[in-house]
N, C-alpha and C positions, 0 to 999 in steps of 0.2 A: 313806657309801657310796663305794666305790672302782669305778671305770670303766676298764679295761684299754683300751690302743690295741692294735689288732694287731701282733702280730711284723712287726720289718721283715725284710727278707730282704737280700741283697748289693745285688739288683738295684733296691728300693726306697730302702735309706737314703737317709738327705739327706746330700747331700756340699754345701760353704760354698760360694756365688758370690764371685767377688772381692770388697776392702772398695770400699766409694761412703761417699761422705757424706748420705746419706740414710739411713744404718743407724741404728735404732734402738738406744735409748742401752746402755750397758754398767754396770752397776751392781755394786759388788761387798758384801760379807756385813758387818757391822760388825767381825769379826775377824780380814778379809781370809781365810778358809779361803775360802772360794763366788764363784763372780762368775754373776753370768746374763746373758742379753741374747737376742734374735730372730733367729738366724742365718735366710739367704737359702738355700733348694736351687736348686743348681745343676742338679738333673735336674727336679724341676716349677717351677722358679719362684716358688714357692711358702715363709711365713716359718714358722720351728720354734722353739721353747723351746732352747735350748741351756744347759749347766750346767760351768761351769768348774771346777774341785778345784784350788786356789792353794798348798795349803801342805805338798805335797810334796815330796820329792824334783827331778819333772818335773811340768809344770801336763796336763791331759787334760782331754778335752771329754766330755759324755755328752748324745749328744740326746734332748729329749723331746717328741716330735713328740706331737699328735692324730690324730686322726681326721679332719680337714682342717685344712688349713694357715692361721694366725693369720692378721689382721687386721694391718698393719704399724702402727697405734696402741695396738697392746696393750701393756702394761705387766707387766715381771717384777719378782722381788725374789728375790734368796736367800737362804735364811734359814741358820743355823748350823749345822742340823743335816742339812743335804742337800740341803731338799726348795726347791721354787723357788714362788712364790706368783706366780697370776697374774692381772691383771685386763684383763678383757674385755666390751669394749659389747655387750650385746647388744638392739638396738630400743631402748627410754627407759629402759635400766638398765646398771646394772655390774656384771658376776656375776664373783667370787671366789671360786679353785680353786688346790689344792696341789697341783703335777706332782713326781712322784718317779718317781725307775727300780728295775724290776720286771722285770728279769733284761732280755730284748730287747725290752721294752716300756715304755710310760707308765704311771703307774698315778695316777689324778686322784681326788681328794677335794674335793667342793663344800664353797664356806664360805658360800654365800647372796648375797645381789645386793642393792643398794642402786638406787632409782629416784631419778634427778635428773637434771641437765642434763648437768654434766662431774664429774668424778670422777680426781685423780689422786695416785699414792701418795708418801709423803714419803720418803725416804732412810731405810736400813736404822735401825732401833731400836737402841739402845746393847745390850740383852738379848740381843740375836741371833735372838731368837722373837718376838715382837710382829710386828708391822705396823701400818700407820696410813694414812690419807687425809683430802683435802681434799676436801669437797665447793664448788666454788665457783656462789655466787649473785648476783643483780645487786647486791645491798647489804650482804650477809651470809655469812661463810665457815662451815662447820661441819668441827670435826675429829672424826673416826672411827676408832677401833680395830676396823680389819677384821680382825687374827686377833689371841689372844689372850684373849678373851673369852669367858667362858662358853655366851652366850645369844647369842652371833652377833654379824654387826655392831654395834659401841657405839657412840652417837653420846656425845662427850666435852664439847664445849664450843661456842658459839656465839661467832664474831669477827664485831663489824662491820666492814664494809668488804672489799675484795676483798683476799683472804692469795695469795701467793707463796711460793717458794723452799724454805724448811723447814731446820734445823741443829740438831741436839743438843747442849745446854751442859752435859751432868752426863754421867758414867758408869749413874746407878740410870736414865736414859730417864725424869725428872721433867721438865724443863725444857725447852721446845720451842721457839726462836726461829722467827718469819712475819715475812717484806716483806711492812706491810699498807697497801692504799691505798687513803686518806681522803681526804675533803676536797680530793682535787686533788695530794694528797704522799702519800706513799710515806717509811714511816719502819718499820725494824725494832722487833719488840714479842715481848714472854714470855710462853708460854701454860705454866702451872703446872699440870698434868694432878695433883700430889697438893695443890691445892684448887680443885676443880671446876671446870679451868679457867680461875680467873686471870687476865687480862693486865694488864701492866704494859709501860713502855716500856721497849725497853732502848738507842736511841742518837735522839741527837736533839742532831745536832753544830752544827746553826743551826735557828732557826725556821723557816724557810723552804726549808729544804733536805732532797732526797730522798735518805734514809740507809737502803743496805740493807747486809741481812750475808750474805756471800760464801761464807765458808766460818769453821765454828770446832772449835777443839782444847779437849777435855773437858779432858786432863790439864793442861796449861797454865794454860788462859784467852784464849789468843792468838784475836784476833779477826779475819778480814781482810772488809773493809768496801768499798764502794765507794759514793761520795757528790759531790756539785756542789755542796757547802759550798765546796771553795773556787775557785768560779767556772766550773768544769769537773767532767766527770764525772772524778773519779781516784779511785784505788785507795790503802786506807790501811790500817793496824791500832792495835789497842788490845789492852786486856786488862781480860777480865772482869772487874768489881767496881773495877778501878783510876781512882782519882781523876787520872791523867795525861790529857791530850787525846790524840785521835784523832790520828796521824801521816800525812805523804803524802808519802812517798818519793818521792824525782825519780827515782830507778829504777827505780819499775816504772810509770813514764809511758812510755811507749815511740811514738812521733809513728810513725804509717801502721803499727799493729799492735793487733789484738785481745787483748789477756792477759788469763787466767783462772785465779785459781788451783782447784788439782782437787784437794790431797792434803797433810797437814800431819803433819810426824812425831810420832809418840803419847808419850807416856813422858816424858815433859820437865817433871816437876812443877816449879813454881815457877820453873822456868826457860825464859819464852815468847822474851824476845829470842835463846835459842837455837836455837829450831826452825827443821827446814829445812820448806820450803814450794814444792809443784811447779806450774809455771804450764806452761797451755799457749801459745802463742804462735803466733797465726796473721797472717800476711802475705801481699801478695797472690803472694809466691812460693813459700808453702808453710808447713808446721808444723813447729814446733821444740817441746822442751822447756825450760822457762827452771825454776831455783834458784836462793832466795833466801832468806837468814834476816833475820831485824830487824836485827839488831846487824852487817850489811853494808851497804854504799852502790852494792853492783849485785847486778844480774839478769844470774847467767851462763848462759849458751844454749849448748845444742846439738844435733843431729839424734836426733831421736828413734829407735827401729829400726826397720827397714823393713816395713809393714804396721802398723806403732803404731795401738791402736784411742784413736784419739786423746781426748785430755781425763782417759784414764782411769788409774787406778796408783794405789798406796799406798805409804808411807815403811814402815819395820820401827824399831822403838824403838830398834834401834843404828844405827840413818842407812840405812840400804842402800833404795833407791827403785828400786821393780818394775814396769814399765811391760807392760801383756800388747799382742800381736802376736800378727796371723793372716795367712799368704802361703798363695799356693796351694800351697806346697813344708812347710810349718810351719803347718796347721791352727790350732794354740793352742800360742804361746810365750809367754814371759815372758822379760823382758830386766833382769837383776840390774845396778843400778848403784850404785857405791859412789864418791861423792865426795872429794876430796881436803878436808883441814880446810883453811878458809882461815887458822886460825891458825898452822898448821903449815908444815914445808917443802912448796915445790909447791904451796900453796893460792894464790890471788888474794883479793883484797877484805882488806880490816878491819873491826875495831869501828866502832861510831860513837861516839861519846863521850858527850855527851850525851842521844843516839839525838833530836835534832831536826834539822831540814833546814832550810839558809841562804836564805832568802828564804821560807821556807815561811808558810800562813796560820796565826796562831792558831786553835781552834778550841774553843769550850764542851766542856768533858768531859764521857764518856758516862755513860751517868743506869746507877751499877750497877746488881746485882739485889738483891732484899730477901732478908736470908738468914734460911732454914728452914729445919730436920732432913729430911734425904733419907731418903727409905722404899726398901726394895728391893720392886720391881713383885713380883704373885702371878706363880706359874705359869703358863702357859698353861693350857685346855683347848682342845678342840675344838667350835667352835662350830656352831650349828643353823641353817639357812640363811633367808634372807629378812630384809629391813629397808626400811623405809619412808622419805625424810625428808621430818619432820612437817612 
């Protein structure tokens, strides 16, 4: 069933309040076409669905506002194909809706609503049409495929202990890496959705030590991790299946500065020490963007563009890193940046030779994955509302 919002008119649109750091996250489509997030109106005060189109020409905004204005804990997603999936509390549940525009209005298709406690969605599907969510418990995670499914919500797989984060290791959306915490640690693990959920570990850089995964590249392998294996929380990588240890670059320690990385270049098969890799870097005087590939020994920084929705951006498989920005003069831009090769004239930085660090800690290698023939997922259908967890 499809539910129209009213036409807006001049006088009603939502026009954007300036950015805050309180704005709800920005999320972009696994193919980089879509981005969504919860833009703020500036004439009621009130937050809207907003829908970004990334891969033209010019980037352009389309809002899809309701019928009253969202909850600022609501959660979007864009999917491939246009439409934006959205999740929203309502009283002791999660009800799931697909917002698409419908000439000057919304047009909403319910996918059913899951009853628990918390409810939040994992980072877009490698498919581009799927979706998924954690349900988290006091003991016990459950993963869900909220669209995609024939018969509505699917509940997928039961994890014990409480799951985090969420990262895709394959192209077919088989392989689901969770920060999951047990026992007092927090170690990343593989949930194998093509056998009935599965887990397996996948880093476990000291016994003792809290190892999660940050961020990872399907094409590669390339993994970036953050762990207090050796003695501190720092920032490392590896590579999937690779019998090397975990690495910890003295360069992206960075003393009185928060770095994260948010965007890793696709397309680099078998060549992960060459991916570039976008961090954000906050200080207490501001946000910059930092670049870094493995096979360098720094983090180069520099000012992001003004209004940068910060954290957020994607690489394009020939290097070029798109950073989106919103001003009150530039509603929805995107800021094209293309790096110099540091191997080249004009670059800075080097190889590293052996790509280990002088003084660095040894560290146990990461526990690969076990390898299994990849199935490409079914199609979607359109699911039938309502779900319970048992």
């Amino acid at each position: 069933m499809t539910v129209c919002a009213p036409q807006s008119t001049p006088e009603t649109t939502p026009r954007r309040a300036p950015m805050d750091s309180r704005r709800p996250a920005f999320t972009i489509a696994a193919d980089g076409s879509y981005a969504a997030w919860l833009a703020l109106s500036r004439a009621t005060g009130g937050w809207f669905p907003e829908r970004w189109t990334l891969d033209g020409p010019e980037p352009y905004a389309v809002p899809l506002p309701g019928t009253q204005p969202e909850e600022p804990d609501s959660e979007v997603l864009p999917l491939t194909d246009g439409r934006v999936l959205i999740r929203r509390r309502v009283a002791e549940r999660y009800a799931l809706s697909l917002l698409y525009p419908t000439g000057p209005g919304t047009g909403e298709l319910p996918l059913g609503a899951i009853e628990c406690p918390y409810l939040s969605l994992l980072p877009p599907a490698p498919d581009g049409l799927s979706a998924y969510a954690l349900v988290h418990g006091e003991r016990t995670t459950t993963l869900w495929r909220v669209y995609g499914s024939p018969a509505g919500p699917e509940l997928l797989a039961r994890v014990p202990g409480r799951c985090s984060g969420g990262a895709w290791l394959d192209r077919p959306g088989r392989l689901l890496a969770l920060d999951r915490e047990l026992d007092g640690l927090t170690k990343a693990v593989v949930v194998d959705l093509g056998r009935a959920g599965e887990t397996t570990p996948l880093l476990q850089i000291a016994e003792k030590s809290n190892d999660r995964l940050v961020l990872a590249d399907p094409d590669s392998g390339l993994l970036l991790v953050r762990s207090d294996a050796p003695g501190e929380e720092r920032l490392g990588w590896g590579v999937l299946g690779s019998a090397r240890p975990v690495r910890f670059p003295e360069c992206l320690r960075q003393p009185g500065a928060a770095v994260t990385p948010f965007a890793v270049q696709p397309g680099q098969t078998l060549t992960p020490e060459a991916c570039s890799v976008a961090f954000r870097v906050d200080r207490e005087s501001g946000t910059s963007v930092g670049v870094w590939r493995p096979a360098e020994r720094q983090l180069r920084q520099f000012p992001g563009p003004l209004g940068w929705v910060a954290g957020a951006g994607l690489w394009t498989a020939d290097g070029e890193l798109r950073l989106p920005y919103a001003t009150p003069h530039v509603p929805c831009g995107l800021a094209r940046l293309r790096l110099p090769d540091p191997e080249g004239e004009g670059g800075t930085g080097g190889p590293l030779g052996d790509l280990t660090e002088p003084g660095g800690p040894s560290a146990p290698r990461p526990v690969p994955l076990q390898q299994a023939p990849l199935r490409q997922p079914s199609q979607p259908q359109v699911p039938q509302p309502h779900a319970r967890v048992p």
